[in-house]
C-alpha positions as a Markdown table, in Angstrom:
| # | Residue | x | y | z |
|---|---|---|---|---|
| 1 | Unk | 135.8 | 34.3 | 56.3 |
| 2 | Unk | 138.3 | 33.0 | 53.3 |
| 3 | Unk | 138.4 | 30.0 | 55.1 |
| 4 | Unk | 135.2 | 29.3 | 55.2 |
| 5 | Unk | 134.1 | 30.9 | 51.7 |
| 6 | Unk | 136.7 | 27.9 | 50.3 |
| 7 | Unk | 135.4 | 24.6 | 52.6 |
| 8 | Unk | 131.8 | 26.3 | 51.1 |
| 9 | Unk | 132.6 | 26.0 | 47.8 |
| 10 | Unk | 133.8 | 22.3 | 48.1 |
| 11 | Unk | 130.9 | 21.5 | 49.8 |
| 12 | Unk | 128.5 | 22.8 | 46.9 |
| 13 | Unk | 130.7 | 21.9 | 44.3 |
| 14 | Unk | 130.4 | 18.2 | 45.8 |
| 15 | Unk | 126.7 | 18.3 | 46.4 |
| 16 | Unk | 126.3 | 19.1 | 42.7 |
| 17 | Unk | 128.4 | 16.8 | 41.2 |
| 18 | Unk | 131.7 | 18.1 | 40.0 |
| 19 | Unk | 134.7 | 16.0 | 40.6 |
| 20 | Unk | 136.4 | 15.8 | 44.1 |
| 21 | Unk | 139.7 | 17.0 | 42.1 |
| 22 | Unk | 138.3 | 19.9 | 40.7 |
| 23 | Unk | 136.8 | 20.9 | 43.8 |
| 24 | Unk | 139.6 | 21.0 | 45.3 |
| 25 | Unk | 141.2 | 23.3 | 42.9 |
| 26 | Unk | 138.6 | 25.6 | 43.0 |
| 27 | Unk | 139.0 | 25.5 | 47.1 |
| 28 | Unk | 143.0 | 26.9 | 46.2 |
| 29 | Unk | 141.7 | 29.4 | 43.4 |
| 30 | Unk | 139.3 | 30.8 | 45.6 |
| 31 | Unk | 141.8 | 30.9 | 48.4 |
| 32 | Unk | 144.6 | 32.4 | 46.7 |
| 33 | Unk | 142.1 | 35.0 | 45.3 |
| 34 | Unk | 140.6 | 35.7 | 48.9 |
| 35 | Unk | 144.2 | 36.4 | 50.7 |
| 36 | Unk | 146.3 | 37.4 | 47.4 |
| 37 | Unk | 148.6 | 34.9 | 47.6 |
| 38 | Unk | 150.5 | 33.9 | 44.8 |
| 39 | Unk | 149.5 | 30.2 | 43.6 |
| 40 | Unk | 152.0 | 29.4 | 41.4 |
| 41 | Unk | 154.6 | 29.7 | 44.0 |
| 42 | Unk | 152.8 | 27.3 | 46.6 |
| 43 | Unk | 152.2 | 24.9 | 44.0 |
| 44 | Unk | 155.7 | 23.9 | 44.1 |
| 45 | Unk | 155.3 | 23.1 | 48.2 |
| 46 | Unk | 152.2 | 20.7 | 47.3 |
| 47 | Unk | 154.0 | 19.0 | 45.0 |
| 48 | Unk | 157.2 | 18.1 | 47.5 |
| 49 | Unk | 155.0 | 17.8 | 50.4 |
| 50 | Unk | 153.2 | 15.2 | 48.5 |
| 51 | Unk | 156.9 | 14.0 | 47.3 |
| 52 | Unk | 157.3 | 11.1 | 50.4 |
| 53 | Unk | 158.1 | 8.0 | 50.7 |
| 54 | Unk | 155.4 | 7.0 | 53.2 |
| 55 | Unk | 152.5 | 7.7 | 50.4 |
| 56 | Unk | 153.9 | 5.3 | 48.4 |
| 57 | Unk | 152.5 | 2.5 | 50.7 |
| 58 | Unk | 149.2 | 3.9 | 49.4 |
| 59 | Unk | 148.8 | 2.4 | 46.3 |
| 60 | Unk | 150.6 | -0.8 | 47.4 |
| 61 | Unk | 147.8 | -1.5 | 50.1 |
| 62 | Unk | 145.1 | -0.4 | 47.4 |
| 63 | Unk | 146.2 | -3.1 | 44.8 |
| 64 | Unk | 146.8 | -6.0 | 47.7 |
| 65 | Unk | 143.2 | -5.5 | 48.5 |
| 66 | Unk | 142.3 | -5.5 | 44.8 |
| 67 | Unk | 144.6 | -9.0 | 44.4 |
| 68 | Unk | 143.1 | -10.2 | 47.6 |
| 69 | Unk | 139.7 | -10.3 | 45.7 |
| 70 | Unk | 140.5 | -11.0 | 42.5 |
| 71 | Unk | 143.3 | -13.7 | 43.6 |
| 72 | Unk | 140.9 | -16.1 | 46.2 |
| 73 | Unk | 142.7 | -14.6 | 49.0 |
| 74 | Unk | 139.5 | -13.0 | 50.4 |
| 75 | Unk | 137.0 | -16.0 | 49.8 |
| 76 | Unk | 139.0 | -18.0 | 51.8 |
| 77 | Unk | 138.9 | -15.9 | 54.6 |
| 78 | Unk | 135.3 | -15.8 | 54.2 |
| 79 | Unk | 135.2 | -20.0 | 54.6 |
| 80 | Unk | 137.5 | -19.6 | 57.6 |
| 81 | Unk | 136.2 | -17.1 | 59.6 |
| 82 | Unk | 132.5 | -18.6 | 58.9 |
| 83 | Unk | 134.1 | -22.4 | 59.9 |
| 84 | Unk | 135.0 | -20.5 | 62.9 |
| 85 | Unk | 131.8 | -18.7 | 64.0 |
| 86 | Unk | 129.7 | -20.8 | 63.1 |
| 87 | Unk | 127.2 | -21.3 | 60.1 |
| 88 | Unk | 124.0 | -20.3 | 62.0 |
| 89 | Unk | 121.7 | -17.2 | 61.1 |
| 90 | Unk | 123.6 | -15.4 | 64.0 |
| 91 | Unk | 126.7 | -16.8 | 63.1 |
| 92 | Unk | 126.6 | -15.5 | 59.5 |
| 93 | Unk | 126.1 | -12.0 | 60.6 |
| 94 | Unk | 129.2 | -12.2 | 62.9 |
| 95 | Unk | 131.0 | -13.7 | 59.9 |
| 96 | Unk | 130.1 | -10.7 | 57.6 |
| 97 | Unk | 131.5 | -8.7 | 60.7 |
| 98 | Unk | 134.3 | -10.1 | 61.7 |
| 99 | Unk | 135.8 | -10.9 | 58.0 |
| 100 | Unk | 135.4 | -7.1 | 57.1 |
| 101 | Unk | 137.8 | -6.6 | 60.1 |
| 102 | Unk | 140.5 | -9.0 | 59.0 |
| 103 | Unk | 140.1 | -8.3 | 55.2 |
| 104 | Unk | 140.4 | -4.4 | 56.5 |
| 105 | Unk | 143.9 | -6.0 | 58.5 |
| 106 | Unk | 145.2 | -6.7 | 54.7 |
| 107 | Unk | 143.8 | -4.1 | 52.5 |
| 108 | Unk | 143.2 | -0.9 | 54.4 |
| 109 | Unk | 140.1 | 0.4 | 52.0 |
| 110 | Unk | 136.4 | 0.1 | 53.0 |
| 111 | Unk | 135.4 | -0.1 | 49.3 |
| 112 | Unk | 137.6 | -3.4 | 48.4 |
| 113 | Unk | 135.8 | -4.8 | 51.9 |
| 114 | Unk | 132.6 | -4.4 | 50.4 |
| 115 | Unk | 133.2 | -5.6 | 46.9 |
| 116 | Unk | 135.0 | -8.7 | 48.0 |
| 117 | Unk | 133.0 | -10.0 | 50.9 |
| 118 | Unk | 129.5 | -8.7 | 49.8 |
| 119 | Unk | 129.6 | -10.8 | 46.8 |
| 120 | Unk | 130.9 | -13.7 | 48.2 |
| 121 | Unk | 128.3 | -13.4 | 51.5 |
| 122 | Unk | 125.2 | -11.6 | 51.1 |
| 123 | Unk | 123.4 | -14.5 | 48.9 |
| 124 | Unk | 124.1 | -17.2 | 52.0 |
| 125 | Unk | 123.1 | -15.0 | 54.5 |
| 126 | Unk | 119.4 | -14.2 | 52.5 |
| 127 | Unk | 119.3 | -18.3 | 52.5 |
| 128 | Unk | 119.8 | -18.3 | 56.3 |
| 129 | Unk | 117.4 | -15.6 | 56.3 |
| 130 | Unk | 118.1 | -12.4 | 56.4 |
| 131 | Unk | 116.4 | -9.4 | 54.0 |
| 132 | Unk | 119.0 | -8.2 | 51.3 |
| 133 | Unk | 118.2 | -4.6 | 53.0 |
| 134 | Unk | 119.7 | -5.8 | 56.7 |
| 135 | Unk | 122.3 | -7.5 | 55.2 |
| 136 | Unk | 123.6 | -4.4 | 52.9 |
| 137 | Unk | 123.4 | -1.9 | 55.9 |
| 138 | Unk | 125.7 | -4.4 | 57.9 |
| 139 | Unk | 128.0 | -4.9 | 55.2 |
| 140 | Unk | 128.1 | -0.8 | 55.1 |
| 141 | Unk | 129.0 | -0.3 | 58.5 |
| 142 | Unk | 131.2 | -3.1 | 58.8 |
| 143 | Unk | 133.2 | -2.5 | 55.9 |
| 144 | Unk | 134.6 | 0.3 | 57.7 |
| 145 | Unk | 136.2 | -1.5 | 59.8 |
| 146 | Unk | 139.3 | -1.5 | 57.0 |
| 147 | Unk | 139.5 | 2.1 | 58.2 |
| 148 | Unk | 140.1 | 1.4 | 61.7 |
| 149 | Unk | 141.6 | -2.3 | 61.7 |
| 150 | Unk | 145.4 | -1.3 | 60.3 |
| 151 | Unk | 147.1 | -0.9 | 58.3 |
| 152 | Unk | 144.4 | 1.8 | 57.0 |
| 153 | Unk | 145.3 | 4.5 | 53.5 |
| 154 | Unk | 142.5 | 6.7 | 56.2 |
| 155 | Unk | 145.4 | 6.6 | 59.0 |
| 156 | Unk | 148.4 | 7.3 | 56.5 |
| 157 | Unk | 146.9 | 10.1 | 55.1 |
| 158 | Unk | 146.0 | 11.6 | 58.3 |
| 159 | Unk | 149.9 | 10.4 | 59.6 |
| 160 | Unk | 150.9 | 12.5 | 56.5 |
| 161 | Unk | 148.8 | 15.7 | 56.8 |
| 162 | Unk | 149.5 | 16.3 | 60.2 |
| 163 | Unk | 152.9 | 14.8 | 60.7 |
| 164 | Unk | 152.5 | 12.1 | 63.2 |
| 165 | Unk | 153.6 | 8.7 | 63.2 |
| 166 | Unk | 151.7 | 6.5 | 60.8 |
| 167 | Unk | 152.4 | 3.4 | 62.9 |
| 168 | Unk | 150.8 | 5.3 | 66.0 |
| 169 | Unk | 148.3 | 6.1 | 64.1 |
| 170 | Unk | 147.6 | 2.1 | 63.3 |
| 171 | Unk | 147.7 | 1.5 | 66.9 |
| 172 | Unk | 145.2 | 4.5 | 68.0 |
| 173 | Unk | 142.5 | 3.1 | 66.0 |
| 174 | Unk | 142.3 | -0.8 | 66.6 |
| 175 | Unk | 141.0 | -0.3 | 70.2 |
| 176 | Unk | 137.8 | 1.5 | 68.5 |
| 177 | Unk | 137.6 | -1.2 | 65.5 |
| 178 | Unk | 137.7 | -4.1 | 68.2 |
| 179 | Unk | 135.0 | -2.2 | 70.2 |
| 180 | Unk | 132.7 | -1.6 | 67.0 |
| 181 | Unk | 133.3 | -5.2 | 65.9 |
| 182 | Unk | 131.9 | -5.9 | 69.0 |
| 183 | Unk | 128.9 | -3.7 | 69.2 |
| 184 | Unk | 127.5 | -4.4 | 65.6 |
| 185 | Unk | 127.8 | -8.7 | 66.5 |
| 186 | Unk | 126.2 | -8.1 | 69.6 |
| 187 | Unk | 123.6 | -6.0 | 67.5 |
| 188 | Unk | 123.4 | -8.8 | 64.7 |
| 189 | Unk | 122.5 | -11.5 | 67.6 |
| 190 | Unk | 119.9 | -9.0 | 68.4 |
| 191 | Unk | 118.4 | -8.8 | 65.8 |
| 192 | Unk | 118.4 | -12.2 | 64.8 |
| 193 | Unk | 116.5 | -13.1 | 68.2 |
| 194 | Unk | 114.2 | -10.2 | 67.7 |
| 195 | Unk | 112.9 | -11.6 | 63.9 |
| 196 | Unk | 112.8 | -15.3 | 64.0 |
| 197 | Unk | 115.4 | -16.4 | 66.5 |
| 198 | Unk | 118.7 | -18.3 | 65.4 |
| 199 | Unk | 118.6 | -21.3 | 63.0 |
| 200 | Unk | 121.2 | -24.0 | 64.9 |
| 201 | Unk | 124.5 | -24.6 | 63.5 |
| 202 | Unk | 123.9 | -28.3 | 63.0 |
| 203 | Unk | 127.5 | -29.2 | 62.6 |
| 204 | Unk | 128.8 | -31.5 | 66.0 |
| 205 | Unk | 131.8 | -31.0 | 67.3 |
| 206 | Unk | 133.9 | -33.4 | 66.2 |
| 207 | Unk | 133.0 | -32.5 | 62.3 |
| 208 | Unk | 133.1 | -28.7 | 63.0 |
| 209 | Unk | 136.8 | -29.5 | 64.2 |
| 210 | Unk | 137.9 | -31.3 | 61.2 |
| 211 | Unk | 136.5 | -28.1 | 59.0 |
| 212 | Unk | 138.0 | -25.2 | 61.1 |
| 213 | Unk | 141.1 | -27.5 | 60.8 |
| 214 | Unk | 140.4 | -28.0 | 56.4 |
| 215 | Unk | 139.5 | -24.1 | 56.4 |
| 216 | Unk | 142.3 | -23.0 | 58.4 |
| 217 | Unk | 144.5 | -24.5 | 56.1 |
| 218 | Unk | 143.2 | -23.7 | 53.4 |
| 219 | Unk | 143.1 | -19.9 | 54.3 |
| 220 | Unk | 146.8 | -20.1 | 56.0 |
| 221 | Unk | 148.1 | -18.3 | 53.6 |
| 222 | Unk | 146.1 | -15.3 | 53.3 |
| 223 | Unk | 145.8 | -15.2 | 57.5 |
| 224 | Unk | 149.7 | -15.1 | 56.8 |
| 225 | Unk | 149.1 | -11.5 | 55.2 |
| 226 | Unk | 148.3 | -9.4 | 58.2 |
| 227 | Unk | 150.8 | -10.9 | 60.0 |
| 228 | Unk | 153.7 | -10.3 | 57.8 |
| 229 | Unk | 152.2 | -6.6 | 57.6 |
| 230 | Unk | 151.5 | -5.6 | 61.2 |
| 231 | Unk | 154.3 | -8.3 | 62.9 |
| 232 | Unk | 156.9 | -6.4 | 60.3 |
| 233 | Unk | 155.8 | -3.0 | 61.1 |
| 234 | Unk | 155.5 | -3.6 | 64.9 |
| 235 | Unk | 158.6 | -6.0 | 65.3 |
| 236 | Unk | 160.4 | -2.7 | 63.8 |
| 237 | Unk | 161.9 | -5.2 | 60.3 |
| 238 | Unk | 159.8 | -3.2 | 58.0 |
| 239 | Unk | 158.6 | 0.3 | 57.8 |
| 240 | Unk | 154.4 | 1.1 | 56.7 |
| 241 | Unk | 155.7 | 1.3 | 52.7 |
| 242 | Unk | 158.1 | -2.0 | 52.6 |
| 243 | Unk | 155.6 | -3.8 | 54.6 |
| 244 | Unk | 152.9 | -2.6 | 51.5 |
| 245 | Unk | 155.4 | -3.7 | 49.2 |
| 246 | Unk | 155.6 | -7.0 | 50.9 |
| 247 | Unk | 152.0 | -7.5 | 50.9 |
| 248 | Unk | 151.9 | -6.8 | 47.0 |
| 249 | Unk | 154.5 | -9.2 | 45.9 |
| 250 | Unk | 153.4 | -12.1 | 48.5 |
| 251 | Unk | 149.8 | -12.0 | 47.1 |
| 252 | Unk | 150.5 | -12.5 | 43.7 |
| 253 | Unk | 152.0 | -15.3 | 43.9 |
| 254 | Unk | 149.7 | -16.8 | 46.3 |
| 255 | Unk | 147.0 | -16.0 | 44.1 |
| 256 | Unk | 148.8 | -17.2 | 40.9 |
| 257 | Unk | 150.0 | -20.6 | 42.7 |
| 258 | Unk | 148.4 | -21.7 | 46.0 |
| 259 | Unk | 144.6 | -20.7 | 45.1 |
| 260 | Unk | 145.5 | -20.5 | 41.3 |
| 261 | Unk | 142.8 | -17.9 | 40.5 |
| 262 | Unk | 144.6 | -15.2 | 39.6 |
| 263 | Unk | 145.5 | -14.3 | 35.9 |
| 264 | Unk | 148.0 | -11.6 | 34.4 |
| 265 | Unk | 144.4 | -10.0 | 32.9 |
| 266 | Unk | 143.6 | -9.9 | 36.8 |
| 267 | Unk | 146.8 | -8.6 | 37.8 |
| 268 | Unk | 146.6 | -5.3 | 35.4 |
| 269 | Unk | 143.6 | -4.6 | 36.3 |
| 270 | Unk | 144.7 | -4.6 | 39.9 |
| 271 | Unk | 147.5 | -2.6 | 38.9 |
| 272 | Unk | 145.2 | -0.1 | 36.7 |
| 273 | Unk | 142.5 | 0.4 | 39.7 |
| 274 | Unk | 145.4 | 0.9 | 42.1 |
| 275 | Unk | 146.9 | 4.0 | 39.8 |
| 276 | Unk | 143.5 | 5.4 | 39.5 |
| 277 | Unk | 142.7 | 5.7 | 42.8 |
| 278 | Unk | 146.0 | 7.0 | 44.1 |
| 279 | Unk | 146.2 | 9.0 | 41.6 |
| 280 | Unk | 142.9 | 10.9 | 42.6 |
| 281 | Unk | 144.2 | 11.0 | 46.1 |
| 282 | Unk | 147.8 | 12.5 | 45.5 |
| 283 | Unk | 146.0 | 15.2 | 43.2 |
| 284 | Unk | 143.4 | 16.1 | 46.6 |
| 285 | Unk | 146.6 | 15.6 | 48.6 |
| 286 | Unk | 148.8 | 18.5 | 46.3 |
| 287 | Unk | 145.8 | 21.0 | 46.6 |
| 288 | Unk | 144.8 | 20.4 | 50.5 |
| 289 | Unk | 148.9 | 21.6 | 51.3 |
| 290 | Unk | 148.2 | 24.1 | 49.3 |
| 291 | Unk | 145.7 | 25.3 | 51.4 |
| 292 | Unk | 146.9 | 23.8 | 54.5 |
| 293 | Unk | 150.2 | 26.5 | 53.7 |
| 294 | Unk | 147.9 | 29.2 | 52.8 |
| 295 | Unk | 145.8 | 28.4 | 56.2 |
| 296 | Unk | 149.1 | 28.4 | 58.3 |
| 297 | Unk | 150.1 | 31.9 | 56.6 |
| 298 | Unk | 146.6 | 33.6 | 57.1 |
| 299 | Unk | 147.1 | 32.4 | 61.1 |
| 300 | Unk | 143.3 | 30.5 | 60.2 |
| 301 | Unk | 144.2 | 27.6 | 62.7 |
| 302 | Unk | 144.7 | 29.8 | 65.1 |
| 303 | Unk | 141.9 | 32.4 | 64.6 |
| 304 | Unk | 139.4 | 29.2 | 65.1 |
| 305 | Unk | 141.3 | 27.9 | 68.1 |
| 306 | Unk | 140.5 | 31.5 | 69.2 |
| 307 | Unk | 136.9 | 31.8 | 68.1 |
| 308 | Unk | 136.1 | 28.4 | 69.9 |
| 309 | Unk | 137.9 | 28.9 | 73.3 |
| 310 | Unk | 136.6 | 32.4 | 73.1 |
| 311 | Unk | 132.9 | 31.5 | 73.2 |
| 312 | Unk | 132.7 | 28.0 | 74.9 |
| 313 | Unk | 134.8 | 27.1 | 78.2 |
| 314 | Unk | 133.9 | 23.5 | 78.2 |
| 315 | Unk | 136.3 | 21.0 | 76.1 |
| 316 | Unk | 133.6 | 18.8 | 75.9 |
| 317 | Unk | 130.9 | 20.9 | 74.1 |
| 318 | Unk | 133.6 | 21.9 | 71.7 |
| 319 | Unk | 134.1 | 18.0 | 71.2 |
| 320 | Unk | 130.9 | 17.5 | 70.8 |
| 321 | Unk | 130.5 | 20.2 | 68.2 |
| 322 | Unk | 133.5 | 19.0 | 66.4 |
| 323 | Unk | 131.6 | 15.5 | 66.4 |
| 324 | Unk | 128.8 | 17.2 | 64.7 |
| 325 | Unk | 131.1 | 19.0 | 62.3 |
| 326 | Unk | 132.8 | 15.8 | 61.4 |
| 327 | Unk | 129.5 | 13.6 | 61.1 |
| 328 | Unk | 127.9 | 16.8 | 58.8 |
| 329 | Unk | 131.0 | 17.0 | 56.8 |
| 330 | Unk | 131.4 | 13.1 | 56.2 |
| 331 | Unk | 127.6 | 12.8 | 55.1 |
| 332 | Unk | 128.8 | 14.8 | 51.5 |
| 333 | Unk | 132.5 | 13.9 | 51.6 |
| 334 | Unk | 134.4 | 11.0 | 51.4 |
| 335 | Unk | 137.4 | 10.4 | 54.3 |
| 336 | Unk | 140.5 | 11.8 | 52.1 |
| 337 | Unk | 138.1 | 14.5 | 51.7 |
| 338 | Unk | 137.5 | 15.1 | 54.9 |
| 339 | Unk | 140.8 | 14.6 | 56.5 |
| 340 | Unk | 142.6 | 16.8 | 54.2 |
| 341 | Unk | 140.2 | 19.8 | 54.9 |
| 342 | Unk | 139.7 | 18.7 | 58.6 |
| 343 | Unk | 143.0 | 18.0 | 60.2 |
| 344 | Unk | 145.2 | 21.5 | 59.5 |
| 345 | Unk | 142.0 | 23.3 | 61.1 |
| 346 | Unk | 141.1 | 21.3 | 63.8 |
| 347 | Unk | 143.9 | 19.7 | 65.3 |
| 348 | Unk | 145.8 | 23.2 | 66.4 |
| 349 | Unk | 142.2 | 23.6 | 68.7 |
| 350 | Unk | 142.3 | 19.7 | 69.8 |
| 351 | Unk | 146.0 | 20.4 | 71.1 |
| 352 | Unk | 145.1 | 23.7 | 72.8 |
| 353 | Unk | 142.3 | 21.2 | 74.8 |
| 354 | Unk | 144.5 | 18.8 | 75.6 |
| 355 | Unk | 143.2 | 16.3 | 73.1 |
| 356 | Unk | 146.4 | 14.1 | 72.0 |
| 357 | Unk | 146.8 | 14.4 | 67.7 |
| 358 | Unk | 146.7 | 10.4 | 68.2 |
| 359 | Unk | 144.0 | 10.5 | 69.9 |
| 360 | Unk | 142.2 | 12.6 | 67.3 |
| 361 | Unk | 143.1 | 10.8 | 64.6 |
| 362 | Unk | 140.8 | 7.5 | 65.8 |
| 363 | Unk | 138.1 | 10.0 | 66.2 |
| 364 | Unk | 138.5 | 10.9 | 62.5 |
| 365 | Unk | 138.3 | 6.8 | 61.8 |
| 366 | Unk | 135.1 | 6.7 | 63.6 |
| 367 | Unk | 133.2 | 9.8 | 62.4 |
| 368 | Unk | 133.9 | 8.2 | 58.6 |
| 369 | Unk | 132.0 | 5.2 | 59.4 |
| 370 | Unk | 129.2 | 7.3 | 60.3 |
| 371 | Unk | 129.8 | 9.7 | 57.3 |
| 372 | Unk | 130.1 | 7.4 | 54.7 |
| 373 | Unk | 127.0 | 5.8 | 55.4 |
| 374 | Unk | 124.9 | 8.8 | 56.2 |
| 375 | Unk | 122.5 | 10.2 | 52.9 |
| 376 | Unk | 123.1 | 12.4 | 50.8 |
| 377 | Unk | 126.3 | 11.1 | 49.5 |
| 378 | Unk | 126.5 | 8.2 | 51.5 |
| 379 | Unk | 129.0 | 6.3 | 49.3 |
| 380 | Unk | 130.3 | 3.1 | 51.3 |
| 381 | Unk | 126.1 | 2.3 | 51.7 |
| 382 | Unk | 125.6 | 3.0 | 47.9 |
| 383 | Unk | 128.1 | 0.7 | 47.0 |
| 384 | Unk | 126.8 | -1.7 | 49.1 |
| 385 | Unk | 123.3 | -1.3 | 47.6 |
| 386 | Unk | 124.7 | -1.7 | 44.3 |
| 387 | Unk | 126.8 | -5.1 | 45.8 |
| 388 | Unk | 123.2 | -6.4 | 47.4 |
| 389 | Unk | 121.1 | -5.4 | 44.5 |
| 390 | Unk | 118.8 | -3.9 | 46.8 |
| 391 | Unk | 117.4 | 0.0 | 46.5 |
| 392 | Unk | 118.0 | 2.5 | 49.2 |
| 393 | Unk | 115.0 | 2.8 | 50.5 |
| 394 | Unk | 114.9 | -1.1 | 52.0 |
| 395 | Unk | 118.7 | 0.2 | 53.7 |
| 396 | Unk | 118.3 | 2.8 | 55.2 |
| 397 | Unk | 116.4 | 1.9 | 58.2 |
| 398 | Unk | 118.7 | -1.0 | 59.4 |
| 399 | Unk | 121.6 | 1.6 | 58.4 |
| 400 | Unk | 120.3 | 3.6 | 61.1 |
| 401 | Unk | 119.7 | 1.5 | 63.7 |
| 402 | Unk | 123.4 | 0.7 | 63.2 |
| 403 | Unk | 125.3 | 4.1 | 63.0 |
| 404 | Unk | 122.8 | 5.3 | 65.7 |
| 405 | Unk | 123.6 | 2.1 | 68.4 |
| 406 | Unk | 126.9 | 1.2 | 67.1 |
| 407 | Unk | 129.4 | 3.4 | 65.2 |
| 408 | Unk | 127.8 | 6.5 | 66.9 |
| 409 | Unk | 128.8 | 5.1 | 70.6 |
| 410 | Unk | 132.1 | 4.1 | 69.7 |
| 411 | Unk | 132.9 | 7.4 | 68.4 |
| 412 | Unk | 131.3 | 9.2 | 71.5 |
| 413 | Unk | 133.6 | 6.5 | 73.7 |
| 414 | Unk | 136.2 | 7.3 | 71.2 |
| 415 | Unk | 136.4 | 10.9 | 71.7 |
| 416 | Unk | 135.6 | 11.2 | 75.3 |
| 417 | Unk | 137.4 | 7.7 | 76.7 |
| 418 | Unk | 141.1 | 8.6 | 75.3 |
| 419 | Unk | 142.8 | 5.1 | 76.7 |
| 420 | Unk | 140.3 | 3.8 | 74.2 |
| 421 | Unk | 143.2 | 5.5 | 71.2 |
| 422 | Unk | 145.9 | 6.3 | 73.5 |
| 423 | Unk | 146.4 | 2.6 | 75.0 |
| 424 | Unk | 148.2 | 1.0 | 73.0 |
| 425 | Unk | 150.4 | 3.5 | 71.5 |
| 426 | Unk | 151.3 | 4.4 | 74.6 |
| 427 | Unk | 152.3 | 1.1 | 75.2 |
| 428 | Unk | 154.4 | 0.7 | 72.3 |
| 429 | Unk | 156.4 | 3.7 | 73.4 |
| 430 | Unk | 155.1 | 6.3 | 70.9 |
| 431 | Unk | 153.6 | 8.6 | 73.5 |
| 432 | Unk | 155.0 | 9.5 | 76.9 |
C-alpha cells in the first residue's frame, strides 16, 4: 500500500504540474514516512549509486546530439538519406523515417531527433504534399526511434537501474527499431497511395548516382559517427562512456571545420543544454535508488511478484497487463520517469516468468514510443507540434493511426516474440 500511496503521488503531482524533481522527492518523503525509514541515511546510497562511471556517457551523448544539430552534422544526413530514398512524396516520408533512426544511431534522445530533423524536413514534405498534421505525428513516432536505435540515454539508464549490461541493452532494442522503421514506411507508402498517390522521383539514374555519390560525400563524416560509436563499443576498443566521449570531441571539430557551422556561442550552448538535462536526470536518478533501497527493504518486489502470480496463472495476461501499465504510466511520464519507478518493481515478477531482464528492457523502449505520444502529457508529440507549427487537434488522428498499427504491434511482437530482443545479444555472447 506504501508503494502504491508513493507512484500515486508522482502521478498527481505530474498531472498537476509540479516538477518531475520534486515529485520525486515527495515519492521518498512519503515513502520514508509510510515504512519509518530513516531518509537521511539512504540519501547517502543514492548519491554513490548514482556515483558511476557509465552515467557519465549521459551527458556526452546528450550534447553530440545537440552539436550534431547545431554543427550541420544532422542536415547532412538529412540530404543523404533523402538522395538515397528518393525525393518522391513517398520517398520523403521514408526519409523523415529512416533519418530519425540514424540521427537516433548518434545521439541517443528522441527530443534532439525532433528538433533537428523536423526543422530541416517538415516544410519539403508539405511542398511534396503532405498536411503539417501527418507530417508532425510521423516525426513523433519516428523520433523515437533514438530510443531504440543505440546507443540510447533510455537503455543506459535502464542498464543502470537494474544492473545489466548497457551494451546488451543496445543490442536488445535494434531488432524492434529496425522492425518499427519498417512498419511506419510501409505505413507512409500507404498513406501516400490512399490520398493522392506518389508524385515520381523525376531524377534518372545516371544523375541520381552522381548525387547519392555528391551527398554521400558530403555527409561521410557524420555517417562516420555511428560507426566509430557502435564499431568501438562492439569491436570491444571502447566502453559505452569513452565511445560518448569520442563522439563529443569528433563532432566539434567536424562541425567547426568540415561543415564550418558551428561557433564557440554554439558550442556553450550545447554544453549548457547538456548540464541541464543531465542534471535533471541524476537528481530523478538519486531519489528513484532511494526508493528502489527502501522497496528492496519493505520486500515490495516481491509482495507484487506474489500478488500477480497469486491471482493470474497465465504469463501472458500478466504481460499483457504490464503492457497496459506501461502504456498508462508513459501517457503522464516521461521514459526516465518511467524506468526509474518501473524497473525495481517489475522486473523481480518478469524474472519469476521467465521473461529475460534484456528482454524487458526493449519492451520498456517500445511502450515509450507509445507513451510519449499518447495525450495527456504526450511530450515527444508536443514538441513536435510546436516543431510543425501545427495545433494538436490536426495530430492527433494521424498519431493514432500510427501508435495503434505501428509502435503498438512492435511492442506486442516485442514482448511476446523474445528472439525479436534476445537475438542478437545472444549472439554477441551476452546471454547463454
Amino acid at each position: 500500500m506504501g508503494a502504491l500511496l508513493a507512484i500515486l503521488s508522482v502521478v498527481v503531482l505530474m498531472m498537476i504540474g509540479v516538477p518531475v524533481v520534486f515529485s520525486f522527492a515527495v515519492m521518498t518523503l512519503v515513502l520514508s514516512v509510510v515504512y519509518d525509514v530513516d531518509i537521511s541515511s539512504l540519501m547517502t546510497t543514492g548519491f554513490w549509486s548514482v556515483n558511476s562511471i557509465i552515467l557519465v556517457a549521459l551527458p556526452l551523448f546528450v550534447m553530440t546530439g545537440y552539436l550534431m544539430q547545431s554543427g550541420g552534422l544532422a542536415k547532412r544526413l538529412v540530404e543523404f538519406v533523402e538522395t538515397l530514398v528518393g525525393r518522391s512524396k513517398t520517398g520523403m516520408g521514408t526519409s523523415m523515417v529512416v533519418a530519425c533512426g540514424v540521427f537516433g544511431a548518434i545521439s541517443g534522445t528522441g527530443s534532439a531527433a525532433v528538433a533537428s530533423i523536423g526543422s530541416i524536413m517538415i516544410d519539403p514534405m508539405e511542398k511534396h504534399g503532405y498536411s503539417r498534421g501527418y507530417t508532425s505525428a510521423l516525426l513523433g513516432i519516428s523520433s523515437l526511434l533514438g530510443l531504440l536505435i543505440p546507443p540510447s540515454i533510455t537503455m543506459i539508464l535502464y542498464a543502470v537501474v537494474t544492473k545489466q549490461s548497457v551494451a546488451a541493452c543496445f543490442l536488445a532494442t535494434i531488432g524492434p527499431g529496425i522492425l518499427l522503421m519498417i512498419v511506419l514506411s510501409a505505413l507512409n507508402a500507404f498513406h501516400v497511395r490512399r490520398t493522392g498517390g506518389n508524385v515520381a522521383d523525376r531524377m534518372g539514374w545516371s544523375d541520381r548516382s552522381k548525387a547519392i555519390a555528391s551527398d554521400g560525400w558530403k555527409a561521410l563524416p557524420s555517417l562516420m559517427l555511428p560507426v566509430i560509436i557502435l564499431g568501438g563499443i562492439y569491436g570491444g576498443i571502447m566502453t559505452p562512456t569513452e565511445a560518448a566521449a569520442i563522439s563529443v570531441v569528433y563532432a566539434i571539430p567536424v562541425g567547426f571545420f568540415v561543415y564550418r557551422e558551428l561557433t564557440l556561442s554554439k558550442v556553450i550552448d550545447a554544453l549548457v543544454n547538456a548540464a541541464t538535462t543531465t542534471g535533471v536526470i541524476m537528481i530523478i536518478l538519486v531519489f528513484s535508488f532511494v526508493a528502489s533501497r527502501i522497496f528492496t527493504f519493505e520486500r515490495v518486489p516481491q509482495q507484487l511478484t506474489d500478488m500477480l502470480l497469486g491471482t493470474f496463472e497465465s504469463p501472458i495476461l500478466i504481460l499483457l497487463l504490464v503492457n497496459v501499465f506501461l502504456i498508462l504510466l508513459g501517457m503522464i511520464m516521461d521514459d526516465v520517469s518511467v524506468i526509474a519507478i518501473v524497473s525495481p518493481l517489475v522486473v523481480p515478477v518478469m524474472a519469476e516468468i521467465g521473461v529475460d531482464p534484456i528482454q524487458f528492457a526493449a519492451i520498456i523502449g517500445t511502450s515509450v514510443v507509445i507513451g510519449a505520444n499518447s495525450p495527456p502529457m504526450a511530450p515527444i508529440l508536443f514538441m513536435a507540434c510546436r516543431v510543425g507549427n501545427v495545433g494538436m487537434k490536426d495530430v492527433i488522428r494521424p498519431a493514432l493511426f500510427f501508435m495503434t498499427f505501428a509502435a503498438l504491434p512492435v511492442m506486442l511482437v516485442t514482448t511476446y516474440w523474445s528472439p525479436l530482443a534476445l537475438f542478437l545479444p545472444r549472439l554477441a555472447g551476452y546471454l547463454p
